[in-house]
C-alpha positions as CSV (number, residue, x, y, z in Angstrom):
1,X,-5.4,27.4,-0.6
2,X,-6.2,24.8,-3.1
3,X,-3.9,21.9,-3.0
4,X,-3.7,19.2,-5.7
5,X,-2.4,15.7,-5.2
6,X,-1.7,12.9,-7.8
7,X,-2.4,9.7,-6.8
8,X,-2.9,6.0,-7.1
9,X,-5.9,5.8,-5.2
10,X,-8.0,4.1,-7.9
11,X,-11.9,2.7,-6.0
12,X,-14.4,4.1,-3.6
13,X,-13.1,1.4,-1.8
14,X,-9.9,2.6,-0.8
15,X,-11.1,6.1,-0.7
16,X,-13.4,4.8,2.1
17,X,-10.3,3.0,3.9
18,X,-8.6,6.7,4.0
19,X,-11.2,9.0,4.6
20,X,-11.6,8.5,8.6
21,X,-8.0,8.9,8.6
22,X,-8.3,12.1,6.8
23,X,-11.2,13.3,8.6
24,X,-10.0,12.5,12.0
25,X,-5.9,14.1,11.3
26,X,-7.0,17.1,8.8
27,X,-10.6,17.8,10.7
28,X,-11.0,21.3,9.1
29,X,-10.2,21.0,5.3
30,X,-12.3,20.1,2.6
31,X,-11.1,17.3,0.2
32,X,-12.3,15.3,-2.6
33,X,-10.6,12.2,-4.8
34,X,-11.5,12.6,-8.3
35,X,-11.3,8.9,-9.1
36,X,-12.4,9.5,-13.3
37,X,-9.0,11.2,-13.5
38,X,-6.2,10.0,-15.3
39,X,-4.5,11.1,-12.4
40,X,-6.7,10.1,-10.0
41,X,-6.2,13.7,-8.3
42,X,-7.1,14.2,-4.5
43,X,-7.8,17.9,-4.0
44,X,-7.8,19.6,-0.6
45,X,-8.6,23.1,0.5
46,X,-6.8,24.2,3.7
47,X,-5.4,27.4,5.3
48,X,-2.1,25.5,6.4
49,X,0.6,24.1,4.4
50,X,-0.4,20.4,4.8
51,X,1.5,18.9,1.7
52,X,4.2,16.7,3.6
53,X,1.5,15.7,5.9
54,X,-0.9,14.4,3.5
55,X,1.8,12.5,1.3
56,X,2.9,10.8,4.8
57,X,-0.3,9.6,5.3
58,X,-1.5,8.2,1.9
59,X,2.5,6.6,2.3
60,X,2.2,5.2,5.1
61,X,-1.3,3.5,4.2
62,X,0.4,1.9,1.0
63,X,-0.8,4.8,-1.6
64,X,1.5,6.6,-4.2
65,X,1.2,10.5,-3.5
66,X,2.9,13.3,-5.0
67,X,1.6,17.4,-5.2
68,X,1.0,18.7,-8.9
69,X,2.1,22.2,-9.2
């Protein structure tokens, strides 16, 4: 399942900051920030429901996170 995230994750900067975070708690989905957004949209594919998880951690690393349906 596709899951779609707004964001206000805005540089390749702090996309760099998160990504051994995601890589290291989410090691088997695919995800990808689309920074040229208006929305600045994180997309992830995953078989599991990660949505809670993912706002958590983009939370808890000072990030504004909330799923687009």
């Amino acid at each position: 399942m596709v899951y779609v995230f707004k964001t206000n994750v805005y540089t390749s900067y702090e996309v760099n900051l998160l990504k051994p975070k995601l890589n290291f708690l989410f090691p088997n989905i695919k995800w990808i920030f689309d920074l040229e957004d208006c929305d600045k949209i994180l997309r992830i594919e995953s078989s599991e429901n990660i949505v809670n998880d993912i706002i958590s951690l983009l939370n808890k690393n000072n990030f504004i996170c909330s799923e687009l349906e």
